[in-house]
C-alpha positions, 0 to 999 in steps of 0.5 A: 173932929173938933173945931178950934174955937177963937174967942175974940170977944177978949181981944182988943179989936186990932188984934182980932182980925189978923188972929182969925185968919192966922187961924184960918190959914192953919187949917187943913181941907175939912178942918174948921174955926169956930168963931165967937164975937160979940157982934155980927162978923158980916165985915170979915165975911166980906174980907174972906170972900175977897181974901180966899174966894171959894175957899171956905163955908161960912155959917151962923150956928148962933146970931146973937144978941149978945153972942155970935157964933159963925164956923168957917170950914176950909173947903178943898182947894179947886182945880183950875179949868179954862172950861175949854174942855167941859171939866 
């Protein structure tokens, strides 16, 4: 399978955001984005974390300077568990 690449370097900045999680929520489990940005994207990582908790893998394939590469993968959902019963 290959990953939908998002090029935001394109975009004018107010848009890039919105379109990577438009992308995001499209995906199935086990399907990925790739992103490309013309800078480390750590802000939007601290937006998936708060947005889609356990959620997504987030990894560096390249880190700039003047390219940053990132795929974000949608991880199966998570069953939820009290923890009452050791499961």
């Amino acid at each position: 399978m290959t990953d939908t690449v998002i090029d935001v370097r394109r975009l004018p900045p107010p848009e890039r955001h919105a379109q990577i999680f438009a992308a995001f929520q499209a995906l199935t489990p086990g399907q990925a984005i790739e992103l490309h940005n013309d800078h480390d994207p750590r802000p939007l990582h601290g937006q998936f974390l708060a947005q889609w908790p356990n959620q997504f893998d987030w990894a560096y394939v390249e880190a700039g300077p003047d390219l940053w590469r990132v795929r974000i993968q949608r991880k199966a959902a998570g069953k939820s568990c009290c923890g009452c019963c050791g499961g």
